[in-house]
PDB file of N, CA, C and O in Angstrom:
ATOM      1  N   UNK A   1     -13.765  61.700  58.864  1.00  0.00           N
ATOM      2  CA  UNK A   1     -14.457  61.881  60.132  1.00  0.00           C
ATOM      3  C   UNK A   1     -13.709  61.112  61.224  1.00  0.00           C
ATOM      4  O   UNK A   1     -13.237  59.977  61.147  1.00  0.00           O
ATOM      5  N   UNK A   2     -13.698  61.924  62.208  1.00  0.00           N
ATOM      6  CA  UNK A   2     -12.879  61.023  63.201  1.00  0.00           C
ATOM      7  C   UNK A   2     -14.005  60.602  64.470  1.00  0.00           C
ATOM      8  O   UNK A   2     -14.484  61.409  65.267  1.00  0.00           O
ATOM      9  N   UNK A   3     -14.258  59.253  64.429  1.00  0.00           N
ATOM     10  CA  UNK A   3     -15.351  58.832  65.359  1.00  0.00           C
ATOM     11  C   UNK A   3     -14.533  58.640  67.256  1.00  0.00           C
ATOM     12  O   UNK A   3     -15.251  58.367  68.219  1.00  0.00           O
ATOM     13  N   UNK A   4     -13.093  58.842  67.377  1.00  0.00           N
ATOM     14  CA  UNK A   4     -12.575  58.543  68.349  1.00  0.00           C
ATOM     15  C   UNK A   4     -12.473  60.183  68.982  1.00  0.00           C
ATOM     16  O   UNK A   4     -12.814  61.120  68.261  1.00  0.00           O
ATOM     17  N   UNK A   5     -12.052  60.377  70.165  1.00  0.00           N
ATOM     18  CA  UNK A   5     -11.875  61.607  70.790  1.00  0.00           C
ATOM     19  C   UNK A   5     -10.665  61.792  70.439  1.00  0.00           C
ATOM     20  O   UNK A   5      -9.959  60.862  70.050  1.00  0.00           O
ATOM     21  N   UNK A   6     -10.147  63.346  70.550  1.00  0.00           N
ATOM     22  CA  UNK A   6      -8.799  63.391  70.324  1.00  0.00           C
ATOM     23  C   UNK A   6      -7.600  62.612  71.260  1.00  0.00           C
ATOM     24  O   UNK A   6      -6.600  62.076  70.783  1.00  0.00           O
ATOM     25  N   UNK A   7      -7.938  62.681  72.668  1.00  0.00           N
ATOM     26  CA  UNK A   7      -7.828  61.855  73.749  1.00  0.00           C
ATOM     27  C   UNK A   7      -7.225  60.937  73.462  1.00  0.00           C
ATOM     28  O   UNK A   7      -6.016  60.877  73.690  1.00  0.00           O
ATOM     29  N   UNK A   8      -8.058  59.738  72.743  1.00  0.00           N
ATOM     30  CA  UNK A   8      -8.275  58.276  72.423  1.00  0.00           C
ATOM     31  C   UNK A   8      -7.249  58.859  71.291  1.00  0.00           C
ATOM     32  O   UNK A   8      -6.088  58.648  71.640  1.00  0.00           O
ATOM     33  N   UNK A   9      -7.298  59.199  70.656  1.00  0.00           N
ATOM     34  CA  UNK A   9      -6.437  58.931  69.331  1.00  0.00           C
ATOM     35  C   UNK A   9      -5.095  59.578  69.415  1.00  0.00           C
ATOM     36  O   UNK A   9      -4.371  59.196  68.495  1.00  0.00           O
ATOM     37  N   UNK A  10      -4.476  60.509  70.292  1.00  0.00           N
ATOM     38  CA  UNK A  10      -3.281  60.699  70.768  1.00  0.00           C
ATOM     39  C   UNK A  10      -2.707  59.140  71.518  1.00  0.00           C
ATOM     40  O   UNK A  10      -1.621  58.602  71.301  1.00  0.00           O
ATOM     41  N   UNK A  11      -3.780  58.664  72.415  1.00  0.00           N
ATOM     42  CA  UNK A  11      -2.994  57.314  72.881  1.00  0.00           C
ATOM     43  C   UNK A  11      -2.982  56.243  71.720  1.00  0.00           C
ATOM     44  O   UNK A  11      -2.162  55.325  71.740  1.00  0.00           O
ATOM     45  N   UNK A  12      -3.525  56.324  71.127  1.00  0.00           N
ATOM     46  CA  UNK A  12      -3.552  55.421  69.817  1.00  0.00           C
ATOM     47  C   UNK A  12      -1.726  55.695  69.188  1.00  0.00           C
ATOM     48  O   UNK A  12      -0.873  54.815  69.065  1.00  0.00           O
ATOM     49  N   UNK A  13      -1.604  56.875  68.949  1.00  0.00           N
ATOM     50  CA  UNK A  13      -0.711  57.256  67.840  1.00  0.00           C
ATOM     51  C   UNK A  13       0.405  56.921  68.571  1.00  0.00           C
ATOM     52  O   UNK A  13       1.343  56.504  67.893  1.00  0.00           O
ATOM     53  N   UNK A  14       0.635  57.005  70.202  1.00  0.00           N
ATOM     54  CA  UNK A  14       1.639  56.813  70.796  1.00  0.00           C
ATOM     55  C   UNK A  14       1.748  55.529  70.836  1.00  0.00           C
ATOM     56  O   UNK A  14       2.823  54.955  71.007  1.00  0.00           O
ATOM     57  N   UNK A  15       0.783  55.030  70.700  1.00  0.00           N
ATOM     58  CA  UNK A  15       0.919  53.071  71.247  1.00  0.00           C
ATOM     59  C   UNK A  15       1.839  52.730  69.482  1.00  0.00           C
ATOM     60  O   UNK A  15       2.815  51.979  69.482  1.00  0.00           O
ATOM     61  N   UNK A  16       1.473  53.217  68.492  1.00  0.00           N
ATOM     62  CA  UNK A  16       1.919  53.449  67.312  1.00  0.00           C
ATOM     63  C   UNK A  16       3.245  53.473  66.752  1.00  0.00           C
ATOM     64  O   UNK A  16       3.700  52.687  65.921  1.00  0.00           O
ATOM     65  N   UNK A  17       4.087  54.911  67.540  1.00  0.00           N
ATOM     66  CA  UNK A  17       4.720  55.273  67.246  1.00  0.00           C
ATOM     67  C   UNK A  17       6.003  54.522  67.967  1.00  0.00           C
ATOM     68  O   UNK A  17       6.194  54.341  69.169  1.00  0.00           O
ATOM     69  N   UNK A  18       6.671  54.214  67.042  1.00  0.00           N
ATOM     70  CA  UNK A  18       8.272  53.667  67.232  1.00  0.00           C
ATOM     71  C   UNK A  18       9.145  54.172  67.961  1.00  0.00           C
ATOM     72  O   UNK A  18       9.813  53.526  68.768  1.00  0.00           O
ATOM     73  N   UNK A  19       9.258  55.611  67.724  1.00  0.00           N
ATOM     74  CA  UNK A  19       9.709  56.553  68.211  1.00  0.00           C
ATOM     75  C   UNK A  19       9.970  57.128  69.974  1.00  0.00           C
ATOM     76  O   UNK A  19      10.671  57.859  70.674  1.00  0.00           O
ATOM     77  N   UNK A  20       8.664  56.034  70.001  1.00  0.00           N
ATOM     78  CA  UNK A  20       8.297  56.459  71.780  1.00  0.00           C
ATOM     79  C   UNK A  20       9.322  55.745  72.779  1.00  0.00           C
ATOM     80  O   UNK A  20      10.066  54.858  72.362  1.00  0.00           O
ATOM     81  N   UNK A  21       9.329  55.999  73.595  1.00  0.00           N
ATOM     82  CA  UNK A  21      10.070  54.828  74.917  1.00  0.00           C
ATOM     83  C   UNK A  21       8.898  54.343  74.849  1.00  0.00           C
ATOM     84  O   UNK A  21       7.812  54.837  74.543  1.00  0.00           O
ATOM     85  N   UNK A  22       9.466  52.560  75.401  1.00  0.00           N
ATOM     86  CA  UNK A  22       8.752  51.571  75.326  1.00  0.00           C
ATOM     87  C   UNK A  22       7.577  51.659  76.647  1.00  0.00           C
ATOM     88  O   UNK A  22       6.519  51.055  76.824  1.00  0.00           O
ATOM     89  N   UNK A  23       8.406  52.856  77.577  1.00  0.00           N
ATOM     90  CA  UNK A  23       7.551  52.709  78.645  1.00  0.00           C
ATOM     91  C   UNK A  23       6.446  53.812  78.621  1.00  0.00           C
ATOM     92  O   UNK A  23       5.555  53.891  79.467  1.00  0.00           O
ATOM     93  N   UNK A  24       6.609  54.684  77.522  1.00  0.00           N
ATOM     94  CA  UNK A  24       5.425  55.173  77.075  1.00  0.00           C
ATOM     95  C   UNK A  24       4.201  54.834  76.177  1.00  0.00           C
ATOM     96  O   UNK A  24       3.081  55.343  76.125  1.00  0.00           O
ATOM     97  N   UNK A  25       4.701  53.938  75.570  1.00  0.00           N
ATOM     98  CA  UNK A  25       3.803  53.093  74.784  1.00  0.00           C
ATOM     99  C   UNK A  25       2.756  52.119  75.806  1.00  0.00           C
ATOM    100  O   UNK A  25       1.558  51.921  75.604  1.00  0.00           O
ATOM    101  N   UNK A  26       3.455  51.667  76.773  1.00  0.00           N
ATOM    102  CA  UNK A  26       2.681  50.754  77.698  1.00  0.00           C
ATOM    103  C   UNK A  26       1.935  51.434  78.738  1.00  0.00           C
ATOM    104  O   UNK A  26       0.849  51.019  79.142  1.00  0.00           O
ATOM    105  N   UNK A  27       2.679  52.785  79.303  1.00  0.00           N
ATOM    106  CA  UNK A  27       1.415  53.945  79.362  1.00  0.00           C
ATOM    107  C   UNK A  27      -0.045  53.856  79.232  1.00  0.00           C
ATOM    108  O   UNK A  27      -1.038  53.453  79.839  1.00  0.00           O
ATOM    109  N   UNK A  28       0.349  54.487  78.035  1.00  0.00           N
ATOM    110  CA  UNK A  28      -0.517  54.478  76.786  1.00  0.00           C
ATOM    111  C   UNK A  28      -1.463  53.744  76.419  1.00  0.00           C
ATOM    112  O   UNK A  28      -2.646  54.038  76.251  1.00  0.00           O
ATOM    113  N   UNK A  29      -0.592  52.141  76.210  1.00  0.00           N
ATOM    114  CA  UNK A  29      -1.424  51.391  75.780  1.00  0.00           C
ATOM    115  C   UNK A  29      -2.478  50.799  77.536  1.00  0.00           C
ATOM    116  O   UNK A  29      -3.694  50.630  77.453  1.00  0.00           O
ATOM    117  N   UNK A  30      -2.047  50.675  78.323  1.00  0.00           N
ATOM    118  CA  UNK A  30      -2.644  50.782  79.689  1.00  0.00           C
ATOM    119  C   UNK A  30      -3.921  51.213  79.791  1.00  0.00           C
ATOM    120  O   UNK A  30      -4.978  50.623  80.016  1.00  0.00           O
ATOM    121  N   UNK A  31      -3.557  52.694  79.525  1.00  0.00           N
ATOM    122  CA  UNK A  31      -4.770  53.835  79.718  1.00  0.00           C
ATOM    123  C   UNK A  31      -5.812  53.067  78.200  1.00  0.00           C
ATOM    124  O   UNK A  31      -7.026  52.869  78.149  1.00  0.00           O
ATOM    125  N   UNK A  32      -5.076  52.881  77.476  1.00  0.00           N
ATOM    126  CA  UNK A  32      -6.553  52.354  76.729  1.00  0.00           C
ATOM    127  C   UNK A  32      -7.103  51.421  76.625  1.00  0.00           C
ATOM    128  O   UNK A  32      -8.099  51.183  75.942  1.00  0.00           O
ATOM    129  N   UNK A  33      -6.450  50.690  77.373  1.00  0.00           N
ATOM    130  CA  UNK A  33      -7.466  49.261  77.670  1.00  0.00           C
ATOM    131  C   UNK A  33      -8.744  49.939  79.033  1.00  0.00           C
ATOM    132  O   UNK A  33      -9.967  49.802  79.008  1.00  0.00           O
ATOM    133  N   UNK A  34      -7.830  50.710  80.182  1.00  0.00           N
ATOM    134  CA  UNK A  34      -8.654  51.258  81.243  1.00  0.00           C
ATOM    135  C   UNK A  34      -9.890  51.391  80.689  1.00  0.00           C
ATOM    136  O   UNK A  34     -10.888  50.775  81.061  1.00  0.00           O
ATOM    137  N   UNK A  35      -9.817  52.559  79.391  1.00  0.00           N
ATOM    138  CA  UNK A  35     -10.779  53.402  79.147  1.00  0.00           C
ATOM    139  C   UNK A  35     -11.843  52.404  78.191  1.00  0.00           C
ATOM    140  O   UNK A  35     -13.054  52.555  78.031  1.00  0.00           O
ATOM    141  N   UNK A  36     -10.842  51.225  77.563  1.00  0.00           N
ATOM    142  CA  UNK A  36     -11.944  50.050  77.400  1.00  0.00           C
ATOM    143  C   UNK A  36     -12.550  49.586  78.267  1.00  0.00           C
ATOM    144  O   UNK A  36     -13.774  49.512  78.163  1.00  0.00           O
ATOM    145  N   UNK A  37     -11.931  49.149  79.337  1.00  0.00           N
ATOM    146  CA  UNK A  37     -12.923  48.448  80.300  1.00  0.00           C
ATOM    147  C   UNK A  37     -13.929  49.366  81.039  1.00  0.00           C
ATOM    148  O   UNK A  37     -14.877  48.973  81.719  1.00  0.00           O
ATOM    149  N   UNK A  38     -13.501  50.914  80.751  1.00  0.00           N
ATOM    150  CA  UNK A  38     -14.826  51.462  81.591  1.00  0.00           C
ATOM    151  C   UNK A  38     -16.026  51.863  80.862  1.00  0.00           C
ATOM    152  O   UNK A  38     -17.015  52.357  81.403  1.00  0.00           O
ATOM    153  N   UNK A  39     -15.839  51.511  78.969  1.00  0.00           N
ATOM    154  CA  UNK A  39     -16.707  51.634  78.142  1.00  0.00           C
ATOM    155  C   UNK A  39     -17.493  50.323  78.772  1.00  0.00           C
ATOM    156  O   UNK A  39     -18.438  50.364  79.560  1.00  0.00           O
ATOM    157  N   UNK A  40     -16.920  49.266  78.273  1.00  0.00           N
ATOM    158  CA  UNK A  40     -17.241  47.716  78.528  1.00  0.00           C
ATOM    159  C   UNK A  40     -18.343  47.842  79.711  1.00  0.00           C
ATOM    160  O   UNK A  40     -19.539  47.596  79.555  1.00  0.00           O
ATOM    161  N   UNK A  41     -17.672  48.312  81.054  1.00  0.00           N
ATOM    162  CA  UNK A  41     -18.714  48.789  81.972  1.00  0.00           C
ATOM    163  C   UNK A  41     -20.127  48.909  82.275  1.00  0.00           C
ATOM    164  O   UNK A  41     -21.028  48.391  82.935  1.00  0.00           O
ATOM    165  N   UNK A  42     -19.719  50.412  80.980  1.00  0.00           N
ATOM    166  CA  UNK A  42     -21.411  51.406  80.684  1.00  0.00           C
ATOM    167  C   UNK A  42     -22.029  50.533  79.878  1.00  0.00           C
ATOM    168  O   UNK A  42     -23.243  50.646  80.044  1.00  0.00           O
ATOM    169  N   UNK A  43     -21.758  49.698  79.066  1.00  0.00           N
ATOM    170  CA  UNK A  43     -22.745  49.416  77.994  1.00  0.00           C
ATOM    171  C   UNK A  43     -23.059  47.961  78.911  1.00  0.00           C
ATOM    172  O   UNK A  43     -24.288  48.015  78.889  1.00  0.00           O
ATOM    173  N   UNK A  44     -22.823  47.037  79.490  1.00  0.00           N
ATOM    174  CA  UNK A  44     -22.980  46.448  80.091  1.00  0.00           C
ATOM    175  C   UNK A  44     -24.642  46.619  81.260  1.00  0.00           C
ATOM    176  O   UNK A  44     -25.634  45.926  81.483  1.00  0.00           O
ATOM    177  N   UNK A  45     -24.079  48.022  81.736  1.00  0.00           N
ATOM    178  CA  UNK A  45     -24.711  48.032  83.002  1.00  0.00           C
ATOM    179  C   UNK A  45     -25.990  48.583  82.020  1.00  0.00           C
ATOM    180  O   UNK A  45     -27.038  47.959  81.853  1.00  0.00           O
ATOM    181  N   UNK A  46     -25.764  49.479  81.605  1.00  0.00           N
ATOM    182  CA  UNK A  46     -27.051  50.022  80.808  1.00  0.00           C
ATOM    183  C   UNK A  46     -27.899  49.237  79.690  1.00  0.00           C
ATOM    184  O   UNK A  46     -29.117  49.360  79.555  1.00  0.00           O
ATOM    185  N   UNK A  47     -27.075  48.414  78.913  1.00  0.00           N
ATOM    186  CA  UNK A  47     -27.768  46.873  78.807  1.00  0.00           C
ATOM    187  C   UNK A  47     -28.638  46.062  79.249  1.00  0.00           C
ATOM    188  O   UNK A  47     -29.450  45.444  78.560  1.00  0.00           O
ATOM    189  N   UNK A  48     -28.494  46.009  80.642  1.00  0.00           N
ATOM    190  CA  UNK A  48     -28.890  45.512  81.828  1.00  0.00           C
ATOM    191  C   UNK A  48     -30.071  46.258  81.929  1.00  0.00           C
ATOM    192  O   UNK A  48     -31.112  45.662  82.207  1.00  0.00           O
ATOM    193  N   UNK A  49     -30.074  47.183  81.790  1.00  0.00           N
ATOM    194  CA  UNK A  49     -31.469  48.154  82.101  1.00  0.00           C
ATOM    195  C   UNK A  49     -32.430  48.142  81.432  1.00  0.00           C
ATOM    196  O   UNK A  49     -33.605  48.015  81.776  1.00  0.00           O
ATOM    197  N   UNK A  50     -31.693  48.362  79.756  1.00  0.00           N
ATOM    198  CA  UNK A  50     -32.440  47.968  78.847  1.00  0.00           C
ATOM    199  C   UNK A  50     -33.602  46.360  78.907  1.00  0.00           C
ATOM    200  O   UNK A  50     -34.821  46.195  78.846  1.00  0.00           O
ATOM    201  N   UNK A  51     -32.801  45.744  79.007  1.00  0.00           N
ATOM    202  CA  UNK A  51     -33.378  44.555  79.146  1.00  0.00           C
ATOM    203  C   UNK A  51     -34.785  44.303  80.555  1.00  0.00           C
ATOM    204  O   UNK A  51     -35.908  43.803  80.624  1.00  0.00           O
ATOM    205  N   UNK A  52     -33.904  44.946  81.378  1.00  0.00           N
ATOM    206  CA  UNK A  52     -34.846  45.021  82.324  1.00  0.00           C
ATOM    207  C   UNK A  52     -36.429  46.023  82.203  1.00  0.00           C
ATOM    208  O   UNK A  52     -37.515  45.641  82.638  1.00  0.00           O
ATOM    209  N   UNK A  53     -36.193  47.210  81.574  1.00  0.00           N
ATOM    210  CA  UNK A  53     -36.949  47.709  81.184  1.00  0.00           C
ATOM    211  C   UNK A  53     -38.417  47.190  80.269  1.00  0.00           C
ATOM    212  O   UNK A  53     -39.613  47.305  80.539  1.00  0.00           O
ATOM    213  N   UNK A  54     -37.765  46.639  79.200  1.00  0.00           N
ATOM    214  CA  UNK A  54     -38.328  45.451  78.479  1.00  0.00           C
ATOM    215  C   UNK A  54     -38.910  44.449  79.083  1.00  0.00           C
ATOM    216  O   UNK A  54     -39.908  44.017  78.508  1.00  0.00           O
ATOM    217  N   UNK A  55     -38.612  43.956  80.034  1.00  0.00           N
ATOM    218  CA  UNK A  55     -39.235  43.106  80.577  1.00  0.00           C
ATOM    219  C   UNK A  55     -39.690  43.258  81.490  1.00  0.00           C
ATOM    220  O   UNK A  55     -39.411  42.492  82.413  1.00  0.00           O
ATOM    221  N   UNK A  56     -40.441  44.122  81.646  1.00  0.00           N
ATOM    222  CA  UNK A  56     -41.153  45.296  82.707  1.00  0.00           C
ATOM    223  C   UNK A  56     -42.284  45.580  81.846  1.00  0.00           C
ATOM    224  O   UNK A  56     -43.396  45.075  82.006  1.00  0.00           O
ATOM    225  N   UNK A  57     -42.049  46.208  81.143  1.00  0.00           N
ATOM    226  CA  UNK A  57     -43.130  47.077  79.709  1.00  0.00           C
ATOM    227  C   UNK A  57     -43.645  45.372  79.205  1.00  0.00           C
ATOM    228  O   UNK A  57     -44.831  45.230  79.503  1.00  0.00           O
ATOM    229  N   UNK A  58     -43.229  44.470  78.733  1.00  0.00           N
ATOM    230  CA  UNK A  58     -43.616  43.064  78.227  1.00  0.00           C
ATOM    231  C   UNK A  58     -44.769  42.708  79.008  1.00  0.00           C
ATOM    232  O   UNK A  58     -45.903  42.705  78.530  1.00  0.00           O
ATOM    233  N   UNK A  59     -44.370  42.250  80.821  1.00  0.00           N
ATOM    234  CA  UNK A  59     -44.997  41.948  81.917  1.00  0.00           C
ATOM    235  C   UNK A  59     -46.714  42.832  81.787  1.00  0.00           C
ATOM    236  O   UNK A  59     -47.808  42.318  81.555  1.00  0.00           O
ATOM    237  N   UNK A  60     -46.351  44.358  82.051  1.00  0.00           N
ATOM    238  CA  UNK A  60     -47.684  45.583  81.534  1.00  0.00           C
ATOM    239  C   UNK A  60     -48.382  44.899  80.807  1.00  0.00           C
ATOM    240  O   UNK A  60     -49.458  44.340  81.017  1.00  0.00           O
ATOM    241  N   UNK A  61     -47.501  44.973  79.601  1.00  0.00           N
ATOM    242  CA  UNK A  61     -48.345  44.290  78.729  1.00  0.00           C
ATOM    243  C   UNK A  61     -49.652  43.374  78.658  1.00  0.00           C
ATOM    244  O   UNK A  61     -50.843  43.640  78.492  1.00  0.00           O
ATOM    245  N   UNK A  62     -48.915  42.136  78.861  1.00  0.00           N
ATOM    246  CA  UNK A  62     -49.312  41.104  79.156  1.00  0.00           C
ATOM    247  C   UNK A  62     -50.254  40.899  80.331  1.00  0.00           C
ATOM    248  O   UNK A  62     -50.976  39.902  80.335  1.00  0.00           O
ATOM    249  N   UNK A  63     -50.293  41.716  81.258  1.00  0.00           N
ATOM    250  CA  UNK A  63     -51.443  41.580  82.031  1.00  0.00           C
ATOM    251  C   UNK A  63     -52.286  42.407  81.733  1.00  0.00           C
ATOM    252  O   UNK A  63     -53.205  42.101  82.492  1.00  0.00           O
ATOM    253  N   UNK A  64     -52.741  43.547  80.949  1.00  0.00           N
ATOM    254  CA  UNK A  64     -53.506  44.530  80.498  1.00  0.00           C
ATOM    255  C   UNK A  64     -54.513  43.073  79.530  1.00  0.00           C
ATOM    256  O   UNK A  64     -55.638  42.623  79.747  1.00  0.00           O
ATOM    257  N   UNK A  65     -53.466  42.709  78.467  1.00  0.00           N
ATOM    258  CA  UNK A  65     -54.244  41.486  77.660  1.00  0.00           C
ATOM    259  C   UNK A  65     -55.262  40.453  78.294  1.00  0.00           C
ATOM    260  O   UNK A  65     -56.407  40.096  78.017  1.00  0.00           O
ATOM    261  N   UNK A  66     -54.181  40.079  79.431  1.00  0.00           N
ATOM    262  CA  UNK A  66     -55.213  39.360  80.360  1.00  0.00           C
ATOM    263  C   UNK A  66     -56.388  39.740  81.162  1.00  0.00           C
ATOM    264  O   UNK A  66     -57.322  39.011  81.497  1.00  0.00           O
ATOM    265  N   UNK A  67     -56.143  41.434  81.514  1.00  0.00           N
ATOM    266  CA  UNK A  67     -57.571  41.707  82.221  1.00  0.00           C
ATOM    267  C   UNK A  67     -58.596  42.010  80.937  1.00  0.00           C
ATOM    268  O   UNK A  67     -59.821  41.930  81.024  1.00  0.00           O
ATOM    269  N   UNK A  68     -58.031  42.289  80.008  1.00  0.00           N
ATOM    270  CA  UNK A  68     -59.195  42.609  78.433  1.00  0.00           C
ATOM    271  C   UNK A  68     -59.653  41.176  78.590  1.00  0.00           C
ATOM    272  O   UNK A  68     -60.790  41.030  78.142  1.00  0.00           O
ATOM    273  N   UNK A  69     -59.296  40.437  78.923  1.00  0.00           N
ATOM    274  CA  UNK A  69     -59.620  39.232  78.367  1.00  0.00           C
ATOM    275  C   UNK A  69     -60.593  38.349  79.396  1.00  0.00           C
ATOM    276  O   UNK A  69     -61.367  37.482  78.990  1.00  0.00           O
ATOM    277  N   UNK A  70     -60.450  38.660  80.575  1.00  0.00           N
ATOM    278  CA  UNK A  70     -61.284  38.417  81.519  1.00  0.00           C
ATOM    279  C   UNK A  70     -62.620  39.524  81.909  1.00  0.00           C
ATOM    280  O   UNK A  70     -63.652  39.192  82.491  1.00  0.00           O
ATOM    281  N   UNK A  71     -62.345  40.624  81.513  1.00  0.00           N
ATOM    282  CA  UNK A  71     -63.707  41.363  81.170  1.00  0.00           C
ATOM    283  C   UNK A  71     -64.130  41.252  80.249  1.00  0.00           C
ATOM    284  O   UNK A  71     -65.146  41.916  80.042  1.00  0.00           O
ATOM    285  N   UNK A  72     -63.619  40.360  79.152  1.00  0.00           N
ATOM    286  CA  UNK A  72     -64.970  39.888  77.669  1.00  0.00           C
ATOM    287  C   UNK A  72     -65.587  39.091  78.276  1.00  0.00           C
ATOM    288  O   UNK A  72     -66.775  39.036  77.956  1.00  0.00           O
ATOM    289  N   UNK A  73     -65.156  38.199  79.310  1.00  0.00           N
ATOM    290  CA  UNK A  73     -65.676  36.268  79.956  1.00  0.00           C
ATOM    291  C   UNK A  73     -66.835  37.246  80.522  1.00  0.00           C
ATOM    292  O   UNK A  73     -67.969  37.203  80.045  1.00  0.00           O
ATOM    293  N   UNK A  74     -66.552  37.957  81.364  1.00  0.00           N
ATOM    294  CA  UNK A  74     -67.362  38.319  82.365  1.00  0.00           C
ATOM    295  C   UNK A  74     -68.999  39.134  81.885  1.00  0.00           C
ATOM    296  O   UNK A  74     -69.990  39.430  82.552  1.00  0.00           O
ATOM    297  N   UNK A  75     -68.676  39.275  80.509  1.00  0.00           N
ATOM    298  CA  UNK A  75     -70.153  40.266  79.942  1.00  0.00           C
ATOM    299  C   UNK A  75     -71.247  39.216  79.822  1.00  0.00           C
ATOM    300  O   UNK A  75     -70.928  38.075  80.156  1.00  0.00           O
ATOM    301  N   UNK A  76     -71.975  39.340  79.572  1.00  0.00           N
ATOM    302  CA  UNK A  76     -73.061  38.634  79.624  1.00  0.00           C
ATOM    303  C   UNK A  76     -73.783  38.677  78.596  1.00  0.00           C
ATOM    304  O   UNK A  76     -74.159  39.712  78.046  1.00  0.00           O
ATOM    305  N   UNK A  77     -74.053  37.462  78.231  1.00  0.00           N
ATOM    306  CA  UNK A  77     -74.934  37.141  76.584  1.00  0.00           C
ATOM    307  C   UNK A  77     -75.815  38.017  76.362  1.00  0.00           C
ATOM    308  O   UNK A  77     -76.801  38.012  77.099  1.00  0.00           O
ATOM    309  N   UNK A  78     -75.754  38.642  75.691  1.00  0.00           N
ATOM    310  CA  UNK A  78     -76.962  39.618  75.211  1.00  0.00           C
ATOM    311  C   UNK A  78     -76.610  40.892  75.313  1.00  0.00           C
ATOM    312  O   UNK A  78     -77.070  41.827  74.658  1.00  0.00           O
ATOM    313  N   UNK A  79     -76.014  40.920  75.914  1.00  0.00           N
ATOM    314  CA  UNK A  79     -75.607  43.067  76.209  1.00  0.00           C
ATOM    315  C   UNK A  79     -75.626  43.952  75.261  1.00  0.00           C
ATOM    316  O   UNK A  79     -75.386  45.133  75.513  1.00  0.00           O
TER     317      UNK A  79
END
């Protein structure tokens, strides 16, 4: 199974290959750091969201608990 794009794995084989000019290899190897740092990027920023999300939905949470919890105070003995 190949988990890389063909893309990614042509610059792979060139960064690889002996065969290449040196100034294709650095090309190569260039473009795949780029395409690292613009992975690095996405998971970063969307990370970020995640987390934020979470601690959004947590917050909900947590005040839903607190109003349950201030309408038990508020009933009155006997009801």
């Amino acid at each position: 199974m190949n988990k890389y794009g063909s893309y990614i794995q042509k610059l792979m084989t060139v960064v690889l290959d002996k065969d290449q000019d040196e100034f294709v290899q650095q090309m190569a190897w260039g473009e795949l750091k780029r395409l690292g740092d613009g992975v690095r990027e996405f998971l970063m920023k969307h990370s970020k969201d995640d987390v934020e999300k979470k601690e959004k939905t947590e917050k909900i949470l947590l005040q839903e608990s607190e109003n349950g919890k201030k309408k038990e105070n508020e009933r009155v003995p006997g009801e």
